[in-house]
N, C-alpha and C positions, 0 to 999 in steps of 0.2 A: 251237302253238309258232311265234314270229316268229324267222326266221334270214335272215342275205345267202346262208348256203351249202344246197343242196337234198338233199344227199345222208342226210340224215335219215328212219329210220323210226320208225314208234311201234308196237308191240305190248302189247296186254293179256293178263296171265297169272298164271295162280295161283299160288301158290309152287311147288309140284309140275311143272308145265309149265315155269316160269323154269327150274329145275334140270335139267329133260330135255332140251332146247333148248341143241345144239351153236354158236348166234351168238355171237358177244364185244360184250358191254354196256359202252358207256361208263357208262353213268347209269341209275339203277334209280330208281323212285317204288316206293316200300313204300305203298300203300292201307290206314290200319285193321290195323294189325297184330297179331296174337293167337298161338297158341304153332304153329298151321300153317306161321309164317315164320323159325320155328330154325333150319331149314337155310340156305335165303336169305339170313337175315342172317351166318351163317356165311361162306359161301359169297361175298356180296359183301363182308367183311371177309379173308379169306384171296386174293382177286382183284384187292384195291385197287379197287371199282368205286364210284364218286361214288353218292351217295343223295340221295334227297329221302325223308322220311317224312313223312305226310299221318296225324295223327293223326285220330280221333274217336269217338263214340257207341258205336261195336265196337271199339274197341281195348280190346286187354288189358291194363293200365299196368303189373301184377305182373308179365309177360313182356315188357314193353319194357322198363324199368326195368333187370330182372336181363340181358338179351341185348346189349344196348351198354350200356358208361361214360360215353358223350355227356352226357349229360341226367337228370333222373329228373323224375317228375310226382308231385308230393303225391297220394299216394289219398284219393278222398273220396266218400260217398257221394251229397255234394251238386253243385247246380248250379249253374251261374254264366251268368248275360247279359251281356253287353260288345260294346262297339265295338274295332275293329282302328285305330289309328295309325299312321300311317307315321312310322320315325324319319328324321330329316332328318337328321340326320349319319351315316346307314349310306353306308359310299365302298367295300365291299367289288368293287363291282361299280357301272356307272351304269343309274340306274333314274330317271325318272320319278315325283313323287312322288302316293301312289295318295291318292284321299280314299273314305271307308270311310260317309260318314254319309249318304247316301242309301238305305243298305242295311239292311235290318232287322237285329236284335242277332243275334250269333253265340251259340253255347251252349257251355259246357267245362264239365269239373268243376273244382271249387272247388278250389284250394289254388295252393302256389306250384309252379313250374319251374323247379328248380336246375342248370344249365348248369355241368357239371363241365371245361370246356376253353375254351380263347381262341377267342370267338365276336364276333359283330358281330349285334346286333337288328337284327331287317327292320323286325318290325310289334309295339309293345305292345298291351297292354291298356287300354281306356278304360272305365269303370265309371260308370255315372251320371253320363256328360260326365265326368269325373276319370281324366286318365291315369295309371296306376299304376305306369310303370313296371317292371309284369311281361310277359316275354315273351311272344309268340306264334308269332310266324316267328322264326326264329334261321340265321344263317350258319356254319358250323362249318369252319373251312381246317381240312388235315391236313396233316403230312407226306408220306401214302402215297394218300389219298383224303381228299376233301370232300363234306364232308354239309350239306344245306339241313335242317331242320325245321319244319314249318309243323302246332302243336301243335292245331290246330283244324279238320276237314275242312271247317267253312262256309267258311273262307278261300278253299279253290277254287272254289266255286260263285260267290261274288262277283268273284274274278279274273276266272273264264268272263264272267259277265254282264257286266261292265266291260267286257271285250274285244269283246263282241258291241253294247254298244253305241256304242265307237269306232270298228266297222266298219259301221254304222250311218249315222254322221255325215257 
């Protein structure tokens, strides 16, 4: 995490440990979510606590799907390779614009991502050089909390890597 303010901690924890743990969370990453994070996600919807979900390979789409309204993911039992896009008119927030093609293709399962609320794309989908169009990162305001989703866990590993090779330079 790059910040001006230091007062920032990071904790890793299971759903079970998030829920025992008397601390007050600004902001929860949900890793790979499966039906162990019913409560959790309860829990940071009745708290108003900002999210990021970091989908992939372990998630459970049938239990994300039903647990939030946000989003749904076509189920599919197929797979899909793609490049990540940055969209250039996302103004949610000011970012830097990422470029995705030195990195080898990410993996999802096939179908579409139906974004059920007023959202702003991070990152689409690029498919045999051909942008599609379909989401991958998405920004999600709320009234009470705001949720990031980033539908693909290669996404962070390439973030990582980018970053380490910034600091690098």
């Amino acid at each position: 995490m790059v910040s001006n303010q230091k007062n920032y901690s990071i904790q890793r924890l299971t759903p079970e440990e998030f829920l025992k743990s008397s601390k007050d969370f600004a902001f929860v990453v949900l890793y790979q979510p499966n039906p162990s994070f019913a409560d959790a996600y309860n829990f940071v919807k009745e708290n108003n606590i900002n999210t990021f979900t970091v989908a992939g390979p372990e998630t459970d789409w049938a239990f994300l799907n039903r647990i939030q309204q946000r989003y749904a993911q076509e189920i599919s039992q197929y797979k899909e390779a793609y490049q990540a896009v940055f969209n250039t008119n996302f103004d949610a927030f000011a970012l830097d614009p990422l470029d995705f093609e030195d990195f080898p293709p990410l993996q999802s399962d096939f179908g579409s991502v139906a974004i059920r609320m007023p959202h702003q794309v991070l990152l689409y989908k690029s498919v045999g050089g051909l942008e599609t169009k379909k989401p991958t990162a998405v920004y999600i305001p709320g009234r009470k909390y705001t949720s990031c989703s980033c539908v693909r866990v290669g996404l962070m590993e390439v973030a990582l890597e980018s970053l380490s090779v910034i600091q690098q330079i």
